[in-house]
C-alpha positions in Angstrom: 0.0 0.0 0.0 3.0 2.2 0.7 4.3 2.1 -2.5 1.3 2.5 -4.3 0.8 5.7 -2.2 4.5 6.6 -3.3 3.7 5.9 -6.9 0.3 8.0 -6.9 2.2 11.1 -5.1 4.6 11.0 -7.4 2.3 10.4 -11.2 4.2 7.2 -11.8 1.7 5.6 -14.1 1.6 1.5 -13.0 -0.6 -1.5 -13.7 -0.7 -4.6 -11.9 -1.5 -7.3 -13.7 -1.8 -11.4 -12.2 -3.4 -14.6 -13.3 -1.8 -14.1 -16.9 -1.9 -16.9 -19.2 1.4 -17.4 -21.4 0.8 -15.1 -24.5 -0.3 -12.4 -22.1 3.0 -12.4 -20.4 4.5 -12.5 -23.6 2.5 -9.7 -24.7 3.3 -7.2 -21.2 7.0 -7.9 -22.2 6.4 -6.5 -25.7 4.7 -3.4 -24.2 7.8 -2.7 -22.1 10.9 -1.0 -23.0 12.8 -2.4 -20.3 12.9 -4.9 -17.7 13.5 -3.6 -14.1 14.3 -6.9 -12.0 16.3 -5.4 -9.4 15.4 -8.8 -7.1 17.0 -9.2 -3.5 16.7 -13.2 -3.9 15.5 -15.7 -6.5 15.5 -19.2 -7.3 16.3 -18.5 -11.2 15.3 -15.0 -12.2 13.1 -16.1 -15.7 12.3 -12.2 -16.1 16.0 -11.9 -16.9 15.5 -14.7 -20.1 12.1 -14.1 -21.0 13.0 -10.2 -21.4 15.9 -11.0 -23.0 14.4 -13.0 -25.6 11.7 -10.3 -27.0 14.7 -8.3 -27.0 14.2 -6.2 -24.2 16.3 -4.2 -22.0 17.1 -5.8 -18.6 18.1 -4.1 -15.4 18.8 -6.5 -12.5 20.5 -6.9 -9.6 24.5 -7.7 -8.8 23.4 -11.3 -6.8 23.5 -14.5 -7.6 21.9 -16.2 -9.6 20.8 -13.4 -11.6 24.0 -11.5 -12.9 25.5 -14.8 -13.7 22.0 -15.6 -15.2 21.7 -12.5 -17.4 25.4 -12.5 -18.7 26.7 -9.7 -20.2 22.8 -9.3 -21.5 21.7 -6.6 -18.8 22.7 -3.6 -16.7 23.5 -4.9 -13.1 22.8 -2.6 -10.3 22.6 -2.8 -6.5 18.9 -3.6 -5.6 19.5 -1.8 -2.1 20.8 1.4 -3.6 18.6 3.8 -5.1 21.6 5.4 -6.7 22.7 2.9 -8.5 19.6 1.9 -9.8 19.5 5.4 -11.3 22.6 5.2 -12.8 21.4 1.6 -14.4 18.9 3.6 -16.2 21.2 6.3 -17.4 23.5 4.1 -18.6 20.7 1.9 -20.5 19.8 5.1 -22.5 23.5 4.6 -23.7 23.7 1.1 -24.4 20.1 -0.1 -25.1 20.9 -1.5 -28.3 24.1 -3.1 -27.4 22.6 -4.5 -24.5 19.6 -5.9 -26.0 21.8 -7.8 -28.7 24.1 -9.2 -25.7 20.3 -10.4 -24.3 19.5 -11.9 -27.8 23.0 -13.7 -27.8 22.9 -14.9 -23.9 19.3 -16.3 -24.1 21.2 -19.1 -26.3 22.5 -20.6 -23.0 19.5 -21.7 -22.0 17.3 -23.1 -25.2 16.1 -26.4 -24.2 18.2 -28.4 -26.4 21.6 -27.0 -24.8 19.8 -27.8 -21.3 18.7 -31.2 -21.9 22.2 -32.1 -23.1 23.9 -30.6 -20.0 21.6 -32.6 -18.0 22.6 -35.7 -20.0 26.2 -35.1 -19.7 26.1 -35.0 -16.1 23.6 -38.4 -15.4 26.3 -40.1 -17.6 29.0 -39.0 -15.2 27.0 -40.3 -12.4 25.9 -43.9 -13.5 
């Protein structure tokens, strides 16, 4: 409730959207211009790879999993630090494009073939 108080105060136009099936989430990705995932802790961080691939801009944060999950495909930023979640956006007017094709290129780590193989590779090693 806070931050929607914050948000209001300040004319920061939102929507919150839930219960999405999978081409809507595909389609709110579309309508963004970037993805601001600035996450304290996550198992994965699937915003980072699904923005990636519609070839969106990603902002997240500098823990684990998610820089190492969105390569050199996003701007990393401190999720506790205001500042340098401001300078994430400054810089991503400078870079879009060159961050949005590192996305494109990154998201090929995890197509399912690649996966399945790596998963593979590793029950060989174990029986």
């Amino acid at each position: 409730a806070e931050i929607i108080q914050r948000m209001n105060t300040y004319h920061i136009d939102y929507c919150v959207v839930n219960n999405l099936t999978d081409d809507q989430i595909i389609e709110e990705y579309k309508q963004c211009d970037i993805v601001n995932f600035p996450s304290l802790e996550e198992g994965f961080g699937m915003p980072i790879i699904e923005g990636q691939a519609i070839g969106r801009l990603v902002i997240t944060s500098d823990r684990l999993p998610m820089k190492d999950v969105a390569g050199n495909g996003a701007i990393i930023v401190d999720p506790e630090d205001i500042m340098s979640i401001r300078r994430g956006y400054e810089e991503a007017l400078k870079v879009y494009d060159e961050i949005v094709r590192y996305g494109l290129e990154n998201v090929k780590r995890f197509c399912l073939k690649k996966i399945t193989k790596q998963y593979f590779m590793i029950y060989q090693k174990i029986i």
